[in-house]
VEXDREN-2710 file (C-alpha; in Angstrom, 1 decimal):
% VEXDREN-2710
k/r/px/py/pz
1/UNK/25.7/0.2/39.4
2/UNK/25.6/-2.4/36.8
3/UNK/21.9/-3.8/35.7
4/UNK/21.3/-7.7/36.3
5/UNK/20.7/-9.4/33.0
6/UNK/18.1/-11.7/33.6
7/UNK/18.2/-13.7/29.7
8/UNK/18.2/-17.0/30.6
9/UNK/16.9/-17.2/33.9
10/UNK/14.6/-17.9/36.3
11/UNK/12.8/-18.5/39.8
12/UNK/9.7/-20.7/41.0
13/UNK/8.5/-19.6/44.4
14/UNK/5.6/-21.3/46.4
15/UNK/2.7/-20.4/45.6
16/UNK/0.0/-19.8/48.6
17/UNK/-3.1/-21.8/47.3
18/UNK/-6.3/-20.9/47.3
19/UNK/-7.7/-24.5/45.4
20/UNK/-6.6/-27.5/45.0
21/UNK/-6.2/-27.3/40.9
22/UNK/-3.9/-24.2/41.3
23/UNK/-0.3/-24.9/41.3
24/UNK/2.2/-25.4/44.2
25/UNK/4.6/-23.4/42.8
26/UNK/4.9/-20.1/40.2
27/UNK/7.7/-17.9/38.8
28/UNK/8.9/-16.5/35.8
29/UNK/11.8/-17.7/33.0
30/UNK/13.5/-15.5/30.5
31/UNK/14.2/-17.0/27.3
32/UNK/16.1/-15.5/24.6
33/UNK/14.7/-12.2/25.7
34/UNK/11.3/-12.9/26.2
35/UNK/9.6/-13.6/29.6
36/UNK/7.3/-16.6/30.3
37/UNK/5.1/-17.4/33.3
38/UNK/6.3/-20.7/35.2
39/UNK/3.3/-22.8/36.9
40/UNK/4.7/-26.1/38.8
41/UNK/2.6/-29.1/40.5
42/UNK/4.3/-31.9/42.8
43/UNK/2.9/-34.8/41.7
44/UNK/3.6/-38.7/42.8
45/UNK/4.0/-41.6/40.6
46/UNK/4.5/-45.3/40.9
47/UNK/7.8/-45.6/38.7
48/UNK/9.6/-42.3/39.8
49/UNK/8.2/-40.9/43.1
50/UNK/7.8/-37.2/43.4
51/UNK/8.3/-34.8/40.2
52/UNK/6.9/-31.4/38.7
53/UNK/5.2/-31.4/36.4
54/UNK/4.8/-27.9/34.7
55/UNK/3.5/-25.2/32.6
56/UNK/4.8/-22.8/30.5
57/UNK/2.6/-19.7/29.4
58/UNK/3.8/-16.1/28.0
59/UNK/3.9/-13.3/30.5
60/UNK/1.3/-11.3/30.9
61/UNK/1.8/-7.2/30.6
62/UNK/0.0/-5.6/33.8
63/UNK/-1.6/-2.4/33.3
64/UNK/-0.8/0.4/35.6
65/UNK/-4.9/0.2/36.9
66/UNK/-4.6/-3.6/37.1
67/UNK/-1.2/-3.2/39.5
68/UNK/-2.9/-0.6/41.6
69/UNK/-5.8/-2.3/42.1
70/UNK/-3.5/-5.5/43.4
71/UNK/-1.8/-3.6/45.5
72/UNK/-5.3/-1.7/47.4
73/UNK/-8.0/-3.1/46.6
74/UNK/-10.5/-1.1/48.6
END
């Protein structure tokens, strides 16, 4: 089996909200190699309707304690 190559790519999923500030949407984007968190808000104006507007911010490495905590947290 052949491994995906992600370069270039990405995906923004919806993003359950907990607050109003967070974003409706997250994901991640590959970009010449390197992998950036993707934050996205709908957001309404006069002139163009609906659009994103977004934020781009480098990945974060999770450590193996900070996975296992998100996964059981008790």
């Amino acid at each position: 089996m052949t491994q995906y190559d992600n370069t270039h790519k990405g995906a923004l999923f919806k993003n359950d909200k907990e607050h109003d500030r967070q974003p409706d949407f997250r994901g991640t984007v590959n970009v010449g190699g390197k992998d950036y968190q993707l934050a996205a808000w709908v957001k309404q104006s006069d002139k163009v309707g609906k659009y994103f507007s977004l934020s781009v911010s480098e990945a974060q490495k999770q450590t193996k304690q900070a996975v296992a905590a998100e996964e059981d947290p008790f």
